[in-house]
C-alpha positions as CSV (number, residue, x, y, z in Angstrom):
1,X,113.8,109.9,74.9
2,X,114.1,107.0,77.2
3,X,112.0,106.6,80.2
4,X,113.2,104.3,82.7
5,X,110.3,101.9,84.1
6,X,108.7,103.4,87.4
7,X,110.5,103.4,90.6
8,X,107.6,101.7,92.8
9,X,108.6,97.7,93.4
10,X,106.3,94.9,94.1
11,X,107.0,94.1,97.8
12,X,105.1,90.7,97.8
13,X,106.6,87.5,98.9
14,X,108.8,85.7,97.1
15,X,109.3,82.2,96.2
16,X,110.6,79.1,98.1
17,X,113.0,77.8,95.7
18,X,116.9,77.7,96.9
19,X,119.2,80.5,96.4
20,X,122.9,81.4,96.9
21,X,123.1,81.2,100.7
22,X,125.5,83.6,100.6
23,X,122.6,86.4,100.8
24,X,122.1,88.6,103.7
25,X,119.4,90.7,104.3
26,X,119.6,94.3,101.9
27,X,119.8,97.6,104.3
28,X,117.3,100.3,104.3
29,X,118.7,103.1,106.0
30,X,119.6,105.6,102.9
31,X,117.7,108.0,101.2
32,X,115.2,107.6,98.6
33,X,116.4,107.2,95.2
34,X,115.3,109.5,92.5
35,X,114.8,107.0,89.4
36,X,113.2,110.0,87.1
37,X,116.5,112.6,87.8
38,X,118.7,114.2,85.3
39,X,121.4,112.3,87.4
40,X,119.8,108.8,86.9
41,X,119.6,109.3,83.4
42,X,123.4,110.0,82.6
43,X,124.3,107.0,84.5
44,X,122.2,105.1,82.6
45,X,123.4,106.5,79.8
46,X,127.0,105.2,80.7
47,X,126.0,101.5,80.7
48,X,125.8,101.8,76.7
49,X,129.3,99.8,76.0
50,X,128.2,99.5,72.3
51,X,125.0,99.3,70.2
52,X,127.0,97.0,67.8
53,X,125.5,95.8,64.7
54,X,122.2,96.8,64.7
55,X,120.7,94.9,62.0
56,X,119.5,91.7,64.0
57,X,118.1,94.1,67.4
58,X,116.3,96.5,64.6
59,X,114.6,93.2,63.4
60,X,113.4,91.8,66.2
61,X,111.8,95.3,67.6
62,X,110.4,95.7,64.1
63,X,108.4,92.3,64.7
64,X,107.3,93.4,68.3
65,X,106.3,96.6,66.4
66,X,103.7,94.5,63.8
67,X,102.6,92.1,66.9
68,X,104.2,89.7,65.6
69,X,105.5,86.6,68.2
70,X,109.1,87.8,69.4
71,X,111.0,85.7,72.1
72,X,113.6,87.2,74.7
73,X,115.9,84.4,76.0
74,X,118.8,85.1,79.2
75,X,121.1,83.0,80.2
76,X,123.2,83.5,83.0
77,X,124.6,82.9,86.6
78,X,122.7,83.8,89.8
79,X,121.9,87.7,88.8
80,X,119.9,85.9,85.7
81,X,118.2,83.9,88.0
82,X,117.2,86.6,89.7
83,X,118.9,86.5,92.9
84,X,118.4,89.4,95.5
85,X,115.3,90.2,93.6
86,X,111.7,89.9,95.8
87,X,109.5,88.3,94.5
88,X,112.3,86.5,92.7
89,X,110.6,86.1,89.9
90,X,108.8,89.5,89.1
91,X,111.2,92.1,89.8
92,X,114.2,90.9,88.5
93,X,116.4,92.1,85.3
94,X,115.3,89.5,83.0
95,X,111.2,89.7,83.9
96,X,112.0,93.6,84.3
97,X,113.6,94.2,80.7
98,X,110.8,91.7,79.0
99,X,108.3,93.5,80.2
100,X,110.4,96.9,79.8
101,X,110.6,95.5,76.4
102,X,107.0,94.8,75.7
103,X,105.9,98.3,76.6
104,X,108.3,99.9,74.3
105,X,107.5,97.9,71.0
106,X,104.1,95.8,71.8
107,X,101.8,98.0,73.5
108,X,99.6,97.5,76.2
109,X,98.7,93.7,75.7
110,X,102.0,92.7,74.9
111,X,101.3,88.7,74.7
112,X,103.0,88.3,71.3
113,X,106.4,88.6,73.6
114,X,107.5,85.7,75.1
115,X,110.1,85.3,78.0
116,X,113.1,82.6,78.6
117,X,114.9,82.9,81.4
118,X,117.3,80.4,82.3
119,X,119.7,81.4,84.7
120,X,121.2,79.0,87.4
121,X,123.0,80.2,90.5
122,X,126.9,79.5,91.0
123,X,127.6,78.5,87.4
124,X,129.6,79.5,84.3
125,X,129.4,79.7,80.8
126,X,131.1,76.2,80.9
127,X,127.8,74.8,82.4
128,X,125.7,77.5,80.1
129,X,127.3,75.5,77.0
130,X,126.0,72.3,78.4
131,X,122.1,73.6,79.2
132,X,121.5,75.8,76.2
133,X,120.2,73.9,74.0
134,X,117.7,72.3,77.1
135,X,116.7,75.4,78.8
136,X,117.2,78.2,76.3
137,X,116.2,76.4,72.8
138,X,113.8,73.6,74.9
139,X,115.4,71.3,72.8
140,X,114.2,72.8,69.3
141,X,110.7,73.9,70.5
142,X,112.0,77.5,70.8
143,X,114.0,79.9,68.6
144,X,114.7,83.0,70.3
145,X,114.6,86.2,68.5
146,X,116.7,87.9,71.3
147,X,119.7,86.3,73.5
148,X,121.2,88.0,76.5
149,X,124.2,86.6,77.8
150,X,125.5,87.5,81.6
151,X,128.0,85.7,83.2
152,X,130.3,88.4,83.8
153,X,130.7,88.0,87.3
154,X,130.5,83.8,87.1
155,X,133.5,83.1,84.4
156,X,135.9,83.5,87.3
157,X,135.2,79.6,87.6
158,X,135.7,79.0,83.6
159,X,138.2,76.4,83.0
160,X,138.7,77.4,79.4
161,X,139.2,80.9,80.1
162,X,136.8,82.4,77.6
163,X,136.6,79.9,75.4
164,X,133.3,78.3,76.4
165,X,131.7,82.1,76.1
166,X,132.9,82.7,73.2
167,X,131.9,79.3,71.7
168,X,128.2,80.0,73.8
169,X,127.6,83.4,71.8
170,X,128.9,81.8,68.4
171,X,126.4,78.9,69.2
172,X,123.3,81.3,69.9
173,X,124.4,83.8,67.4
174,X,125.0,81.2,64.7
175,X,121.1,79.6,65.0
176,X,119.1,79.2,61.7
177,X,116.5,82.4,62.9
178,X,119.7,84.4,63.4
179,X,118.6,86.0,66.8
180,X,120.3,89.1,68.1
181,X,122.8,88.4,71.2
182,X,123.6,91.3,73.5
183,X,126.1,90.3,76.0
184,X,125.4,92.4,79.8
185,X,128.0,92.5,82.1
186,X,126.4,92.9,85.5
187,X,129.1,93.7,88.8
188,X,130.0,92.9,92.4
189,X,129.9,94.7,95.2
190,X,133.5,94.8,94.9
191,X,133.6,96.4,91.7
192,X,134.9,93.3,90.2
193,X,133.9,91.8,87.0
194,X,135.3,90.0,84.1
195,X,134.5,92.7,81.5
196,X,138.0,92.8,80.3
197,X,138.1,89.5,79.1
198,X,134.6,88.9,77.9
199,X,134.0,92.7,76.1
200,X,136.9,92.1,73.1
201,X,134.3,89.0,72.2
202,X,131.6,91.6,71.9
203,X,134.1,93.6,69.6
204,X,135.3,90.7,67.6
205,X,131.7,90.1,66.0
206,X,130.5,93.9,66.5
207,X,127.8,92.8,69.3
208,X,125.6,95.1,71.5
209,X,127.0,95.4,75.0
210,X,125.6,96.9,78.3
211,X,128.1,97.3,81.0
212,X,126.3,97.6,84.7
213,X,129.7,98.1,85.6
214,X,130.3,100.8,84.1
215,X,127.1,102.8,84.5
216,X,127.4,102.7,88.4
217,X,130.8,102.2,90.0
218,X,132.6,105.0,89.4
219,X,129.2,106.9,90.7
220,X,129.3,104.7,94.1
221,X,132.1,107.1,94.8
222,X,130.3,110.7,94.2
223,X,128.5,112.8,96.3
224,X,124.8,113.8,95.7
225,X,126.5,117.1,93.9
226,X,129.1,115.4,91.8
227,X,125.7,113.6,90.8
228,X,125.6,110.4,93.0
229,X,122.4,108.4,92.1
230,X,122.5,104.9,94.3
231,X,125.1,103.7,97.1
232,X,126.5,100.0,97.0
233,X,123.8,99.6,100.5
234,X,121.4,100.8,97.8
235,X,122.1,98.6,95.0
236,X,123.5,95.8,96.4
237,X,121.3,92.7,98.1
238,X,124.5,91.3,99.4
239,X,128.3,91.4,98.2
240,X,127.1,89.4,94.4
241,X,123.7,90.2,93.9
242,X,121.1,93.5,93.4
243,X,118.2,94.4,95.3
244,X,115.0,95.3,93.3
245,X,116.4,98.8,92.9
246,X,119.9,97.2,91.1
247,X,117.7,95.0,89.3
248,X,116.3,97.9,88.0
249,X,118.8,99.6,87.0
250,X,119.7,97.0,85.1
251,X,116.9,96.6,83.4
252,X,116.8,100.1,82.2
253,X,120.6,99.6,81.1
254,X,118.7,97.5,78.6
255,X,116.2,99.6,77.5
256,X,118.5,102.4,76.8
257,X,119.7,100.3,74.4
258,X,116.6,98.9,73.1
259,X,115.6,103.1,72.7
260,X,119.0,104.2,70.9
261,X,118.6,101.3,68.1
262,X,115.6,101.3,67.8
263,X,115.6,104.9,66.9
264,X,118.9,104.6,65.0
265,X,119.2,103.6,61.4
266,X,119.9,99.8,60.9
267,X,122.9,98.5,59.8
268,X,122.0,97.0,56.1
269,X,123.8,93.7,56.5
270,X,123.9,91.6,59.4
271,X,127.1,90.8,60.8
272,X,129.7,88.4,59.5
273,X,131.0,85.1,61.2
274,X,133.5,84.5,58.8
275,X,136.2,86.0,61.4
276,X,138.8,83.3,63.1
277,X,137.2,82.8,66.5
278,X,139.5,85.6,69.3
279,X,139.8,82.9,72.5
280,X,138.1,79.9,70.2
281,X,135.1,78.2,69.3
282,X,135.9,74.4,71.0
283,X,132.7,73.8,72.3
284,X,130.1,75.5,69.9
285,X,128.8,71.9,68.5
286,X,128.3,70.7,72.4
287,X,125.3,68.5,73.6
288,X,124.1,67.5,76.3
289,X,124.0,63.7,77.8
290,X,122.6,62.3,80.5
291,X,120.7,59.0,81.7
292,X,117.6,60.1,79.3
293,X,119.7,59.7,76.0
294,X,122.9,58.0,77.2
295,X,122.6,54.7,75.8
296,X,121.9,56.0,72.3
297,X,124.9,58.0,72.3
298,X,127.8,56.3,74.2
299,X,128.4,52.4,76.2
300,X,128.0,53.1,79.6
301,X,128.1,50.6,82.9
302,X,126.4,52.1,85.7
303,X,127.9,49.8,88.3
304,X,127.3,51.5,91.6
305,X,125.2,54.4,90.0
306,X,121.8,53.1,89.7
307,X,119.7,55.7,91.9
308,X,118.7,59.0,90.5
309,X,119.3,62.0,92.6
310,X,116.1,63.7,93.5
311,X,117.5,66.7,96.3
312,X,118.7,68.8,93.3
313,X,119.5,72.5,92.5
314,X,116.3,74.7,91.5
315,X,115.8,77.6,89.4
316,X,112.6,79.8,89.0
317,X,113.0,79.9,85.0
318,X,110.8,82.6,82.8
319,X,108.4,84.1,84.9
320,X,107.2,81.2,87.1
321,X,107.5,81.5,91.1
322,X,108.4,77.8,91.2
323,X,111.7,76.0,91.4
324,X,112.4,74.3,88.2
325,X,114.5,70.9,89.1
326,X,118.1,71.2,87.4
327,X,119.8,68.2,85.6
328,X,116.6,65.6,86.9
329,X,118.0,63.1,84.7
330,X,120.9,62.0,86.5
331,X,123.1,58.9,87.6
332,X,123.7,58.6,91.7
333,X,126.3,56.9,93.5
334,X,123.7,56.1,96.9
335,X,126.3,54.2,99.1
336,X,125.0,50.7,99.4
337,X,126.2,49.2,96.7
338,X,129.0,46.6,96.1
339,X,130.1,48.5,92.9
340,X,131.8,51.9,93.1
341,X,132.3,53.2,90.0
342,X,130.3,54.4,87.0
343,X,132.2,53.7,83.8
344,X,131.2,55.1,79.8
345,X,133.0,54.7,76.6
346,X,132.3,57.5,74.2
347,X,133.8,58.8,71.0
348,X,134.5,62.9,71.3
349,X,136.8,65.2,71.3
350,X,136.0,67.0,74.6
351,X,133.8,66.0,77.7
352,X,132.7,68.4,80.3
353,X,131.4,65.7,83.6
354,X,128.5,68.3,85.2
355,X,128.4,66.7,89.1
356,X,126.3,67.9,92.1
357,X,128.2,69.5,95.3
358,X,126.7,69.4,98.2
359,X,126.6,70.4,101.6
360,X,125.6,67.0,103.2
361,X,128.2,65.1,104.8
362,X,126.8,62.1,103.2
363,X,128.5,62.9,100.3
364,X,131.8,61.9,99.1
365,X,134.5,62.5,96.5
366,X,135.2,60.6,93.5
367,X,138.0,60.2,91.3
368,X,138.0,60.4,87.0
369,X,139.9,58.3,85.2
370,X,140.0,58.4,81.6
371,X,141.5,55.6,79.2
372,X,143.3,54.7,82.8
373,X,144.9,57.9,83.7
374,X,143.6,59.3,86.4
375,X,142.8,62.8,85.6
376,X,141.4,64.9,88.3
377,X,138.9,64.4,91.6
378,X,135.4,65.5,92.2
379,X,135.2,67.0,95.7
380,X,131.3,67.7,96.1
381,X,132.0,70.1,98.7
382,X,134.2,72.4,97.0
383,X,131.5,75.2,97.6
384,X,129.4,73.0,100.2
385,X,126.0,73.9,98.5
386,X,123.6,72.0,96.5
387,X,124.7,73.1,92.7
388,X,125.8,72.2,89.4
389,X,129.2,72.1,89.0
390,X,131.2,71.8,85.5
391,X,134.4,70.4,85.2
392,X,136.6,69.4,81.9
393,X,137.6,66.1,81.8
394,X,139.6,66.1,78.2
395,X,140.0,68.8,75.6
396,X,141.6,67.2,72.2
397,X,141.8,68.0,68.6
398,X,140.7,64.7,67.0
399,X,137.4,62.6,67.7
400,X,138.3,59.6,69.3
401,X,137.1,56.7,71.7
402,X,137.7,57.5,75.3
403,X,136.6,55.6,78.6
404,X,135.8,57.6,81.2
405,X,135.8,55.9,85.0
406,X,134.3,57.4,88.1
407,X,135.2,56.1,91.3
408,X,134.2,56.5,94.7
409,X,137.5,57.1,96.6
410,X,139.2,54.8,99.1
411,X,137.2,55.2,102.1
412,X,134.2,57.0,100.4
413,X,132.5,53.6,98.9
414,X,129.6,54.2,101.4
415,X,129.1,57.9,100.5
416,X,126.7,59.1,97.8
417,X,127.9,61.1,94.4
418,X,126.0,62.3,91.8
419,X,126.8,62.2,88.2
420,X,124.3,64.9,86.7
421,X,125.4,64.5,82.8
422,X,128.1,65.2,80.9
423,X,128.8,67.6,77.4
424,X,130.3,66.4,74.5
425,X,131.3,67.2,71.4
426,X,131.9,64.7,68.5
């Protein structure tokens, strides 16, 4: 049976990197909870959406099993970061479930297991397209045997509606190593997630699926008789995020499935991706491009955007305590230059522009013109917080040449704006 990892939390200090400023400070005025009760266990039980095909998960635990090297990867929105968690980077899900996971299947030494966690506050699945290849894959130096996706609570912002998840979970499932790819959908305080959409994906291809949501809501509700494990005060950090004790919980909504396949009997084929995609598969063949490689893959003035951005988003990836600079390789509009604009002429189909927003009111907005139409503006203080934020600038059926134009707006030619990098696909 399933033992869920020991209630005790380390209470050391955490990190320095930024967070979502949204958080608050957690309350402590409820009762203890009791993580080893008959209770805690049947909610946990609950989060088990479905154990899918089991032939890829079965693998991978098999290898952990023999000591051979397995790799864990998550990728994600603020929760995957680790948000609410203290210290940030030991107690939350991800580092929880990798080292839930190591005790289960690699004994006591566990150092064949490896641990990628790349979540980024504030940010879809249309940014996770963009990064996965850079902070999941490392650009080719890692192939993951394992890939959790969460951005169940993040999509909200998804201009495509499901289509850059869909094409995210096609493009880690569809990798040469053929990794398992559970898909977690984590909650908010409000009981609000994007489950709904994001689950028939999960069905489509047969996936393994762990629904937070569904392991505690409903329980928030119940008394202590009716079998009431944790409150929202409890669970909740602030109105997005868990404490330690949500991160927990989610953590052991893993490893109960981790337990029920690894002691079921594996499917004998692996899945099929021969099925039409269910929202669509646009953006599976995305890359990234930024100052680093831009001139090798598209003609690009940088008139006004010469500097490079150095006050960026951070994230605490795998299991370091230290803010990892986000999108370093960037073009920035700095305000005393005669030129305003940033101009590139590529050959794609579809563009996603990834620009920083910011709560300094040195910044300024921009507007994007492509092949001169004006298409949509950049307002960096659409959330007034120093993030990465992913916009679509064209979405077409054919590969063809586009110029794209970014322009500081009248009035806003002495205000900075930062161009982080753009995905395309050919």
């Amino acid at each position: 049976m399933f033992n869920p990892t020991p209630g005790s939390m380390n209470e050391a200090k955490g990190p320095t990197a930024p967070r979502d400023p949204h958080q608050v400070p957690p309350s402590s005025d409820e009762p203890p909870i009791d993580f080893k009760s008959l209770a805690y266990r049947n909610m946990i039980d609950k989060s088990l959406l479905n154990k899918g095909n089991t032939y890829r998960l079965k693998k991978a635990i098999d290898k952990a099993r023999r000591g051979e090297p397995v790799t864990m990867a998550f990728i994600g929105g603020s929760i995957t970061h680790g948000a609410g968690a203290e210290p940030l980077h030991l107690n939350c899900y991800a580092y929880r479930s990798y080292d839930l996971f190591k005790r289960m299947f690699a004994g006591e030494d566990g150092s064949s297991i490896r641990l990628i966690k790349a979540g980024v506050g504030g940010t879809s699945s249309e940014l996770g397209i963009v990064r996965y290849e850079r902070d999941v894959l490392r650009d080719g130096r890692a192939n993951p045997d394992i890939v959790i996706i969460e951005f169940a609570v993040n999509d909200a912002d998804d201009e495509t509606k499901g289509n850059c998840y869909e094409s995210l979970v096609l493009k880690a499932l569809g990798a040469e190593n053929k990794p398992a790819v559970i898909l977690l959908f984590s909650v908010f305080e409000s009981d609000w997630n994007l489950q709904d959409r994001l689950a028939p994906v999960g069905w489509h291809y047969h996936l393994p699926m762990v629904s937070v949501k569904d392991a505690v809501v409903d329980q928030f509700q119940w008394t202590e008789e009716q079998g009431k494990v944790i409150s929202k005060k409890q669970f909740f950090y602030d109105i997005y995020h868990p404490t330690n004790a949500g991160h927990k919980i989610m953590s052991d909504c893993l490893g109960k499935l981790f337990e029920e396949v690894d002691r079921s009997t594996p499917d004998k084929e692996d899945y099929t991706n021969e099925k039409p995609p269910l929202i669509g598969n646009d953006f599976v063949g995305i890359k990234l491009l930024d100052r680093l490689n831009g001139d090798r893959i598209a003609v690009i003035d940088e008139g006004g955007f010469q500097e490079i951005d150095t006050d960026l988003q951070k994230a605490e990836m795998d299991d370091h305590s230290f803010g990892t600079i986000l999108f370093p390789n960037n073009w920035m509009h700095g305000g005393t230059s005669d030129k305003h604009y940033f101009k590139m002429t590529i050959r794609s189909k579809r563009l996603i522009m990834v620009f920083k927003d910011s709560g300094s009111a040195d910044f300024g907005c921009a507007s994007i013109w492509v092949n001169g139409k004006r298409v949509r503006t950049a307002d960096p203080h659409k959330v007034n917080w120093t993030h990465c934020n992913a916009i679509l600038l064209y979405d077409e059926q054919d590969t063809d040449e586009h110029t794209v134009e970014i322009r500081m707006e009248d009035k806003q030619e002495n205000k900075r704006f930062t161009i982080l990098g753009f995905g395309y696909v050919s």
